[in-house]
C-alpha positions in Angstrom: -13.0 -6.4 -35.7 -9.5 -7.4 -37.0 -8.7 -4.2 -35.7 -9.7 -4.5 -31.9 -8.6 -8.2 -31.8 -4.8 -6.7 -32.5 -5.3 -4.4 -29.9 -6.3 -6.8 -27.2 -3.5 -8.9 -28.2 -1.1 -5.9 -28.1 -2.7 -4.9 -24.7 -2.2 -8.4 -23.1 1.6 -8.6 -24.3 2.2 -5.4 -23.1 0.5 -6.1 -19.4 2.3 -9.7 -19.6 5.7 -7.6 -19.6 4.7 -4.3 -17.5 3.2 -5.9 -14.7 6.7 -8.4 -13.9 8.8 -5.5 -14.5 7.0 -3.7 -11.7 7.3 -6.2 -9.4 11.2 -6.0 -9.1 12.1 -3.4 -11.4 15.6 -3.5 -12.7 16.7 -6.2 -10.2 14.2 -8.3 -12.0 15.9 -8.1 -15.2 19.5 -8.3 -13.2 17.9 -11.6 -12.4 16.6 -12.6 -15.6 20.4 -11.8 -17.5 21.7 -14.8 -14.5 19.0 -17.5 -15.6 21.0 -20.0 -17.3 20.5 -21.0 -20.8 20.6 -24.9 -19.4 17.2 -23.3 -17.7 15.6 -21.8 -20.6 16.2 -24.8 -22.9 13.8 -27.3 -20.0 11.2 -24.6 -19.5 11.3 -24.7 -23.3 11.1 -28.3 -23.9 8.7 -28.6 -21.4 6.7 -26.0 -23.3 6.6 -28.6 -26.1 5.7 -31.5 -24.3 2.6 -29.8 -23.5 1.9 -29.1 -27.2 2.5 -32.7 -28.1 0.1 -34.0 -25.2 -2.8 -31.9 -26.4 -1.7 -32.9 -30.2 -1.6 -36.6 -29.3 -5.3 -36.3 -27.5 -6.7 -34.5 -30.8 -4.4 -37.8 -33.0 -6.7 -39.8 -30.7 -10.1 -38.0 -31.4 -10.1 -38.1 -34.5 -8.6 -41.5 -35.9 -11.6 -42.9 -33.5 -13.9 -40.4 -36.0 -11.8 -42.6 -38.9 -10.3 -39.0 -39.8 -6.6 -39.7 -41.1 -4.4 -37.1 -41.3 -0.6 -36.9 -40.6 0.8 -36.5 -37.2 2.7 -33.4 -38.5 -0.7 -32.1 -39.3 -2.3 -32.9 -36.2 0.7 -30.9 -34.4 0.2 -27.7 -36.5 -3.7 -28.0 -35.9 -3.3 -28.2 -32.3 -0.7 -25.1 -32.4 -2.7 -23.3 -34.4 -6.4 -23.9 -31.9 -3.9 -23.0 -29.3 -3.0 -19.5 -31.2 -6.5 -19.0 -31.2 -7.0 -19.5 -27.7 -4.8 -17.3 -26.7 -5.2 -14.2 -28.7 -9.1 -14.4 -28.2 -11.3 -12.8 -25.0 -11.9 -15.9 -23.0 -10.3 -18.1 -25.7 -13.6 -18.3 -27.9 -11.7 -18.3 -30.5 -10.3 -21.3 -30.0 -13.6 -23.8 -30.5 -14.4 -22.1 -33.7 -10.7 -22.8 -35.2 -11.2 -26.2 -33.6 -14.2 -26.7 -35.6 -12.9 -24.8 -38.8 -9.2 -27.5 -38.7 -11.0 -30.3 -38.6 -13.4 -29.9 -41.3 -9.9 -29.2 -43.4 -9.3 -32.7 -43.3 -12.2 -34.0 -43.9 -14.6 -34.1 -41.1 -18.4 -33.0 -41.6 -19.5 -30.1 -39.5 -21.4 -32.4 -36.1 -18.0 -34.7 -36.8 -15.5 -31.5 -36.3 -18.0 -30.0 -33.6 -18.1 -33.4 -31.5 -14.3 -33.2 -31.9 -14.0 -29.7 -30.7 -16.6 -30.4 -27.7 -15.1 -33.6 -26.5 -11.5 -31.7 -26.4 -13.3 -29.2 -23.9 -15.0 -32.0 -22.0 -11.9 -33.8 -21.2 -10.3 -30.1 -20.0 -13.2 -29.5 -18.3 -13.5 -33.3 -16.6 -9.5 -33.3 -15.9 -9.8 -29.6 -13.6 -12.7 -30.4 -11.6 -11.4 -33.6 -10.3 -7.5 -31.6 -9.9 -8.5 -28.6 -7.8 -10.5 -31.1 -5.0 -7.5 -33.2 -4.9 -5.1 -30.1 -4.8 -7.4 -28.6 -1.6 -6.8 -31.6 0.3 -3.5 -32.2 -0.9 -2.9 -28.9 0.9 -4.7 -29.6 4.2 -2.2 -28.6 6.2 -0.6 -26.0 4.3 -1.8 -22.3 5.4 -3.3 -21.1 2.4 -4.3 -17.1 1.0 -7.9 -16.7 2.6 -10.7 -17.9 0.5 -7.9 -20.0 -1.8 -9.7 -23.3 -0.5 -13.5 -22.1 -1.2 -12.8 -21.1 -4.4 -11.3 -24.2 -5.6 -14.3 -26.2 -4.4 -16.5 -23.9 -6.1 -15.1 -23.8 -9.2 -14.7 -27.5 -9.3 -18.7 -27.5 -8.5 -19.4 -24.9 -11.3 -16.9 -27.0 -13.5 -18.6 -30.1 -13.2 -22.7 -28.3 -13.1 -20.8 -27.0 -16.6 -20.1 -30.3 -17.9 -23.5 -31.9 -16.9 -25.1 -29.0 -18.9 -22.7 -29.6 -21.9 -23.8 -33.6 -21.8 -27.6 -33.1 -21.2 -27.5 -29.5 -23.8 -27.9 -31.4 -27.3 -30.8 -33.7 -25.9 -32.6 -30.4 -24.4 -32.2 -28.8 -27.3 -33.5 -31.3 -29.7 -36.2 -31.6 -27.6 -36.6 -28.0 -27.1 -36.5 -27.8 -30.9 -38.1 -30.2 -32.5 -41.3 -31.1 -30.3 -44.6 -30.8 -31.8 -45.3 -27.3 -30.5 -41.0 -26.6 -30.6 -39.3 -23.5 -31.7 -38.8 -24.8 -35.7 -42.3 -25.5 -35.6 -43.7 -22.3 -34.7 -40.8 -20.7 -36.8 -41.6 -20.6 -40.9 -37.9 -20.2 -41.5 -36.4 -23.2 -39.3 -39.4 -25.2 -40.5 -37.8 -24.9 -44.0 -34.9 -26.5 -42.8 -36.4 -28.9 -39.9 -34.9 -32.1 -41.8 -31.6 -30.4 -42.2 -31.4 -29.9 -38.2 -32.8 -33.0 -37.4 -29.9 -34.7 -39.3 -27.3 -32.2 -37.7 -28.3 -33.2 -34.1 -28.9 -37.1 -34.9 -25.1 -36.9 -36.7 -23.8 -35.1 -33.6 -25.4 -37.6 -31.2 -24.1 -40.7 -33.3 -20.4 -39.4 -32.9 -20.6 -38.5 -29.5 -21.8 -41.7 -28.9 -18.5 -43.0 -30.6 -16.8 -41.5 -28.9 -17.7 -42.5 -25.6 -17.9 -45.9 -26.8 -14.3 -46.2 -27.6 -13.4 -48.3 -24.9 -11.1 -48.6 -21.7 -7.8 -48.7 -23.8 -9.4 -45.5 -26.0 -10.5 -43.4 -22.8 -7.5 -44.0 -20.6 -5.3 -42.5 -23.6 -7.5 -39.7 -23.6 -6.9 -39.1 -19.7 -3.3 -39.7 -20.2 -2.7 -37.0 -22.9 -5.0 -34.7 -20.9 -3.4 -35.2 -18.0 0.3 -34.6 -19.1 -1.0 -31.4 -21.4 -2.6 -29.1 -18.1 0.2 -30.6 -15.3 3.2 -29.7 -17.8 1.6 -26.5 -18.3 1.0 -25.5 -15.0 3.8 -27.0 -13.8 6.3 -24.5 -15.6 5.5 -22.3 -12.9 6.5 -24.3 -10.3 9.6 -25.6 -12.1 10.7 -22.1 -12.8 9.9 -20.5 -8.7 12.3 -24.0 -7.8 14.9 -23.0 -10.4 14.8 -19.4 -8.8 15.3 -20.6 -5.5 12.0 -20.2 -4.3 10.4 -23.5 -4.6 6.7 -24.2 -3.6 4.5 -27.2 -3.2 3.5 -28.7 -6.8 -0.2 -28.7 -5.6 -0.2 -25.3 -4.5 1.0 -23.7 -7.6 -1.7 -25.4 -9.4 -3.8 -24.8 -7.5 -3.5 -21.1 -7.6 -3.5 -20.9 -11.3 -6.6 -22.9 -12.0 -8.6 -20.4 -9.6 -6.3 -17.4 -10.8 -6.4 -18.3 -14.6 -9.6 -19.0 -14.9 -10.8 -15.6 -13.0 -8.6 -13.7 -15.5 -10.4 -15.5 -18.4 -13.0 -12.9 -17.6 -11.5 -9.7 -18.2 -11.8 -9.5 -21.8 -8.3 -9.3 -22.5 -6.3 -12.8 -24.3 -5.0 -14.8 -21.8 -6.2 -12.9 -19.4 -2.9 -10.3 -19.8 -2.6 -8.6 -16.4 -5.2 -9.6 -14.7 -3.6 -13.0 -14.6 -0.4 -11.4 -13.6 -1.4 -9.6 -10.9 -3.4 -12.1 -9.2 0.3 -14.9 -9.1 1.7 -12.1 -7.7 -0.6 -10.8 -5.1 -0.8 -14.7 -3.8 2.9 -15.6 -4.2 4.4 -11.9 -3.2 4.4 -13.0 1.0 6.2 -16.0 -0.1 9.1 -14.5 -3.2 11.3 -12.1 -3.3 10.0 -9.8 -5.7 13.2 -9.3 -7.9 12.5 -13.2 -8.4 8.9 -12.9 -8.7 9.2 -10.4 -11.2 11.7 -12.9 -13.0 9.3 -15.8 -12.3 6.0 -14.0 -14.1 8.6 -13.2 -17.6 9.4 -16.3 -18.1 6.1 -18.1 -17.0 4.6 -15.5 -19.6 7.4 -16.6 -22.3 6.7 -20.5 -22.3 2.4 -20.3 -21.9 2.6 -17.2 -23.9 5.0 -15.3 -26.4 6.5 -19.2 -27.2 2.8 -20.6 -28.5 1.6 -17.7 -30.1 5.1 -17.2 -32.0 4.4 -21.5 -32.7 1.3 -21.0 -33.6 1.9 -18.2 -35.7 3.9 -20.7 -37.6 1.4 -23.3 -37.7 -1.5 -21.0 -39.0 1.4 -20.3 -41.8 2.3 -23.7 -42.9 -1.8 -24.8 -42.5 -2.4 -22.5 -44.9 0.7 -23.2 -47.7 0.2 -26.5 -47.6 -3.8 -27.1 -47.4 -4.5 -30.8 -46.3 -5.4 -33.7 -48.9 -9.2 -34.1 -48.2 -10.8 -37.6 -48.7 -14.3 -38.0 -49.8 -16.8 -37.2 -46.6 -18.1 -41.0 -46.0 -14.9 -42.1 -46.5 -13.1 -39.4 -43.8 -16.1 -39.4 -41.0 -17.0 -43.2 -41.2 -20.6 -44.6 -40.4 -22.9 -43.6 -37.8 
């Protein structure tokens, strides 16, 4: 498995680079030798702010969980879920390091999952009220055919997704624990039935924190999320204006939230290539392709080789210096 997960990650860092450098061949790297460092240090910088919205939104999950630990921590945690993200098919890997981080500093399993689950929410809650409000943002703007359709629909599957997320743990319990339920008929859940029971009433009392945190609590929450997905997909559209090719701010998003999340499903991290080729087949009518080609590299350098080479990091200093765990009641607070 180690095996095939170095491949992918090898495949999708190789397409991230092929597919630009088809584009404009070597006028795109001509292109690329002119971009000035002045250019490279904001894309970078506003790499990081990214990193330290998504960190400050995690800071804010978990002190409401009563879990303590550092900011510094809470930075390398959120670089190294991001790591995960991105060298996974589909990012799966990402909810499981999620979950894995936090218990390292001290949260119980339903506390770390709740964590994990309300980070995804708040993605989830942020892009289908973005891609309505980028259609008609765009109303009068000539868009690629079926651009507009597939944002609504995605926004609709977005938010049938989020219902199902809310409504899933009471299903389940119910599904699970009724008189005639699955750990009933099944001799080795019914071995365990108290066990679960206590895992799903834990997870409900924390989600249920969680949500009850307040106006001041949630509007932080929106804040960090907000800031976290427009500086990321606003690189794109920085770096197209610093080319000389700039573009509506709604409209690149736009055509990354559909785009992205369509590459998501090609099995390879980050959706290498697939990802590519879609920007380009939607933006070639509208850049030169020597720029394009230019545009793609270092797009793929900040949401890309610059996080995974950060995360790397992270996952490095996680594990030299392990975090100073305080006693569970203590770290996850009461129900």
């Amino acid at each position: 498995m180690r095996h095939v997960r170095t491949l992918l990650i090898g495949l999708a860092l190789l397409a991230a680079l092929v597919v630009p450098l088809l584009l404009g061949g070597r006028s795109t790297l001509f292109e690329l030798a002119q971009v000035p460092p002045a250019d490279i240090f904001a894309i970078t910088g506003m790499a990081m702010l990214g990193w330290l919205a998504r960190a400050a939104k995690l800071g804010l999950l978990m002190r409401r969980l009563d879990l303590r630990p550092s900011r510094a921590r809470v930075v390398a945690i959120s670089l190294a879920t991001e790591f995960a993200f991105l060298a996974t098919p589909g990012g799966v890997g990402g909810y499981a390091a999620g979950v894995y981080y936090a218990r390292g500093v001290g949260a119980s399993l339903p506390c770390a999952g709740s964590i994990t689950a309300a980070d995804q929410l708040l993605d989830l809650m942020f892009f289908a009220l973005v891609l309505p409000l980028a259609v008609f943002g765009l109303a009068e703007m000539p868009l690629p055919a079926g651009l507009r359709e597939a944002a609504l629909i995605c926004s609709a599957l977005l938010c049938a997704v989020m219902i199902a997320l809310v409504a899933a743990h009471r299903v389940l319990g119910r599904w699970l624990f009724a008189p005639r339920g699955l750990v009933s008929r099944l001799p080795s859940l019914r071995r365990h039935a108290a066990a679960l029971r206590d895992f799903f009433a834990s997870c409900s009392t924390r989600l249920r924190q969680l949500a009850g945190g307040g106006p001041r609590f949630m509007v932080g929450l929106f804040v960090c999320t907000t800031v976290q997905w427009l500086v990321r997909y606003g690189l794109l559209w920085l770096i197209l204006a610093r080319l000389g090719s700039p573009l509506p701010f709604a409209f690149v998003l736009l055509l990354q939230g559909i785009v992205l999340h369509a590459a998501a499903w090609t099995g390879i991290p980050s959706g290498g290539g697939g990802a590519d080729l879609g920007l380009a087949a939607a933006l070639a009518p509208m850049v030169p392709l020597a720029s394009l080609g230019t545009a793609l590299l270092l797009w793929r350098f900040a949401t890309l080789y610059l996080p995974l080479v950060a995360g790397l990091a992270a996952l490095l200093a996680l594990r030299v210096r392990p975090a100073r765990v305080r006693s569970e009641p203590e770290a996850v607070g009461a129900g």
